[in-house]
C-alpha positions in Angstrom: 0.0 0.0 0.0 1.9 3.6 -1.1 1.8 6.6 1.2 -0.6 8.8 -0.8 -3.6 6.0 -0.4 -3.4 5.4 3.4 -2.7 9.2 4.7 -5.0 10.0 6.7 -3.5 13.8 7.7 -0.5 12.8 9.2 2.0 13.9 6.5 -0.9 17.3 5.3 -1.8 17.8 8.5 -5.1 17.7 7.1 -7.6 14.9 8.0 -8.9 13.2 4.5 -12.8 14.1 5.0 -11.6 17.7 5.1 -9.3 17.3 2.5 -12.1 15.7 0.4 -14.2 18.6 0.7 -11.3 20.8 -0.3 -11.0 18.8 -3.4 -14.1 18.5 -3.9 -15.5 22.7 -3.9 -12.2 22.8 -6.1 -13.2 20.6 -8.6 -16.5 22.0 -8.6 -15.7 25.6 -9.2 -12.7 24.0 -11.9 -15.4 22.3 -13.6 -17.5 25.9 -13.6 -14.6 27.5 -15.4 -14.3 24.8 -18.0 -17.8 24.8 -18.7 -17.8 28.2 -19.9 -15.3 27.3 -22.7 -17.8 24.9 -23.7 -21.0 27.1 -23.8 -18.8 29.3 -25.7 -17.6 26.6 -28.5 -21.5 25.4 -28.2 -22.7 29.0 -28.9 -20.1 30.0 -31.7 -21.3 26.6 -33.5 -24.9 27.4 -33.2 -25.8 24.7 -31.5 -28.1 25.9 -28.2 -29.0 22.7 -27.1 -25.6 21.9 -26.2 -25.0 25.1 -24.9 -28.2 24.9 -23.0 -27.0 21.0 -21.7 -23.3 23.1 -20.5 -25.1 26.0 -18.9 -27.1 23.2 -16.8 -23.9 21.5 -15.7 -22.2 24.7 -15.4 -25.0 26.1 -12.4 -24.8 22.6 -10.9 -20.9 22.5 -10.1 -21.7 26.7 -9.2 -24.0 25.4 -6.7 -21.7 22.0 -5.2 -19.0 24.4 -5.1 -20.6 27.1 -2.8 -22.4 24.3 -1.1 -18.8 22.8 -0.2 -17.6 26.4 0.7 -20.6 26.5 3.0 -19.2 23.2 4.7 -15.8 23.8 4.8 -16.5 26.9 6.3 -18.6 25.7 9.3 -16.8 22.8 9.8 -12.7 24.6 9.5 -14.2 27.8 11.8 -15.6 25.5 14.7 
């Protein structure tokens, strides 16, 4: 078993279920950004219902992300 599968905060000094949540708000608001490339390719194409489908995902990961913030932020103050 390596290092990076079994730490558990010792070597971050952060545990892994806050760690998660780091990583996961992260990926969320990454995912946000990304998404706006694609509604812009979808939209210089023509094609709206792909741009529609992006804009979709695009509030979703808006919404985990701030919903992660909102738990990271109760849980790291307290």
């Amino acid at each position: 078993m390596t290092t990076t599968s079994t730490e558990t905060g010792n070597i971050t000094g952060t545990k892994d279920k806050d760690y998660n949540l780091i990583w996961y708000t992260q990926a969320c608001l990454d995912n946000a950004l990304r998404l706006e490339t694609y509604i812009q390719d979808a939209e210089r194409d023509g094609d709206s219902e792909a741009a529609d489908l992006f804009r979709k995902a695009q509030a979703d990961s808006r919404k985990g992300a701030e919903q992660g913030k909102a738990l990271l932020r109760s849980r790291l103050s307290g």
